[in-house]
C-alpha positions in Angstrom: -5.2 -0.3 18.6 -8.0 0.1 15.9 -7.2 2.5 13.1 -10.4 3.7 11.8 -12.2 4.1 8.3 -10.5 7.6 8.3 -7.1 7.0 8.5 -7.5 3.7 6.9 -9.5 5.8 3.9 -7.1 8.7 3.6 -4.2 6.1 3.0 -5.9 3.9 0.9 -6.7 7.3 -1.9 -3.3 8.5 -1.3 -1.9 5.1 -2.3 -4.4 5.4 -5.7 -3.5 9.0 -5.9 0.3 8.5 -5.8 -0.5 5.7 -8.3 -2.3 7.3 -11.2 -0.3 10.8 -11.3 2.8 8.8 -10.9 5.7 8.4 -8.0 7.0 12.0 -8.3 3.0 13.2 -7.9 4.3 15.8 -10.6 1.8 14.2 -13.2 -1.7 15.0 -14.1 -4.5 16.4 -11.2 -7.0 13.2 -10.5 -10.4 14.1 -9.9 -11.7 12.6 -6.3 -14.7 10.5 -8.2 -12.2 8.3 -9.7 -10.5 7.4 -6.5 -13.6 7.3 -4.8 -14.7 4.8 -7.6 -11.6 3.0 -7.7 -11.4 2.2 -3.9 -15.0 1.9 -3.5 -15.0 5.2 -1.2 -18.1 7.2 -0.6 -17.5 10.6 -2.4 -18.7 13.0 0.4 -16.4 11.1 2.8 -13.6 11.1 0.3 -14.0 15.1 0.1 -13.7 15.7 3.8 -10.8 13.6 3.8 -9.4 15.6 1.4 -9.5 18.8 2.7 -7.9 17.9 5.5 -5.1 16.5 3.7 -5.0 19.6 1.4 -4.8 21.8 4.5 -2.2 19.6 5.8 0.0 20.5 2.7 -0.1 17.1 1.5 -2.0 17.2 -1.3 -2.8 20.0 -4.2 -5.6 20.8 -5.6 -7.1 22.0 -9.2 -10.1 23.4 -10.3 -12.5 23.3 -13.0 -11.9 21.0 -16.3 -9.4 18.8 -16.0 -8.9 19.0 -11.7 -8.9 17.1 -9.2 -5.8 16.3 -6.9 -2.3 15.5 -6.7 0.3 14.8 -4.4 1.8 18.0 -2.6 5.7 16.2 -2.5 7.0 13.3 -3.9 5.1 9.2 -2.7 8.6 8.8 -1.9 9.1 11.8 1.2 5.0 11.2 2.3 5.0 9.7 5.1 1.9 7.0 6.2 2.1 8.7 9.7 1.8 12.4 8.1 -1.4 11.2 6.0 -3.2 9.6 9.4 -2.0 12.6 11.1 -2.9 15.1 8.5 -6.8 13.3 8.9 -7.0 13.8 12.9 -6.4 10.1 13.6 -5.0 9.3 16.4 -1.5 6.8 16.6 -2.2 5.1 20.3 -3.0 1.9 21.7 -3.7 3.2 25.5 -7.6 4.0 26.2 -6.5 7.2 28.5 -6.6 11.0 26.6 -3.5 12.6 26.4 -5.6 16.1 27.4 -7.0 14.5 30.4 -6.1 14.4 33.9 -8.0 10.7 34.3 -6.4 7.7 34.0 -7.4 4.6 32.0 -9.1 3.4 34.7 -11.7 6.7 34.5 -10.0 7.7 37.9 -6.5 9.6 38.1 -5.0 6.5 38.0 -3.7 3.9 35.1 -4.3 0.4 34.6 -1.3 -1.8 35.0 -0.8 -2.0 31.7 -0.4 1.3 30.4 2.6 1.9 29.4 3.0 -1.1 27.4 -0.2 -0.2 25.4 1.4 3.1 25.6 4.5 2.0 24.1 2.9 -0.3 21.7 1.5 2.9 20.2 4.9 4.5 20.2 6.1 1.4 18.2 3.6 1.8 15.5 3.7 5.6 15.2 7.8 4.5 14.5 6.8 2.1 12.3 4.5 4.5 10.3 6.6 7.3 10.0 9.2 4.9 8.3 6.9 3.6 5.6 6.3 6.1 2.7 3.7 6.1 0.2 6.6 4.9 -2.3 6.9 2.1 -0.3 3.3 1.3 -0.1 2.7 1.3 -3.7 6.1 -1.2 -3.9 5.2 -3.3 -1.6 8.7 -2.5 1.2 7.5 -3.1 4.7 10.2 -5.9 5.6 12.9 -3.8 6.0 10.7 -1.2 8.2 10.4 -4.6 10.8 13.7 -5.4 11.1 14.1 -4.3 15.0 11.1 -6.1 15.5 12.3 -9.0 14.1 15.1 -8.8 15.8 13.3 -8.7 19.4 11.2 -11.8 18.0 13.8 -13.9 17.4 15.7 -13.3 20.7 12.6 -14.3 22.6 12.0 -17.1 20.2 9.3 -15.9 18.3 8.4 -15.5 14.7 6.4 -12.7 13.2 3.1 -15.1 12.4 3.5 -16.8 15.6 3.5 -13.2 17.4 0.9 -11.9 15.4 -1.5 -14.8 16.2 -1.2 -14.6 20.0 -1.9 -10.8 19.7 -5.0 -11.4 18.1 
């Protein structure tokens, strides 16, 4: 599965935004140019992004002097998979479209290995609806891997070793 720039993006200038008005998002309105400048985001992209987010009730936004954007709800109730959502990325590993009546292999059939890509997908949409923005800006994934740990180290596995073979 590749995430792309946009739901990479929109996660990245949450995380900033959740920063600079603080966890509770109840402080001051940030205006996009400092994120965008901050993250090394292209302002015109950083806008799109953001309307989608503001129309996905995520994010609020001010006018005039003094506006700019600030979180909708607290970084600690946003969740990563809400913000990726929010910005019409899709959470799947499998090639196939879930609004099509082909399979992965451009017939009606799937490969052999759809549903574990399939279920890897599943897997990280779990994983991303359990980590928070909060928990982004605090650095608490471990905890959020602890059933996949747990699988790891019944097949023998560790996390790096894992990792390394996936990619």
């Amino acid at each position: 599965m590749k995430l792309s720039t946009r739901g990479r993006y929109a996660v990245m200038a949450m995380a900033d935004l959740a920063r600079h008005t603080g966890a509770g998002g109840s402080g001051e309105h940030v205006p996009l140019a400092e994120i965008a400048r901050r993250q090394e985001i292209s302002l015109p992209y950083l806008e799109q992004l953001f309307g989608k987010l503001r129309r996905g009730g995520l994010v609020a936004a001010t006018r005039g002097p003094g506006g700019g954007y600030r979180l909708a709800q607290p970084a600690a109730e946003m969740r990563i998979a809400d913000i990726i959502i929010a910005v019409d990325e899709p959470i799947k590993a499998t090639r196939c479209r879930a609004d099509s009546s082909k399979g992965c292999l451009g017939r009606t059939g799937r490969c052999l290995t759809h549903d574990l890509w399939e279920e890897l997908g599943r897997q990280i949409e779990v994983f991303l609806a359990s980590v928070t923005l909060a928990d982004v800006l605090e650095h608490v994934y471990a905890e959020h891997c602890i059933p996949i740990l747990i699988r790891l180290q019944a097949i023998g596995s560790t996390l790096d070793e894992f990792m390394i073979r996936i990619f």
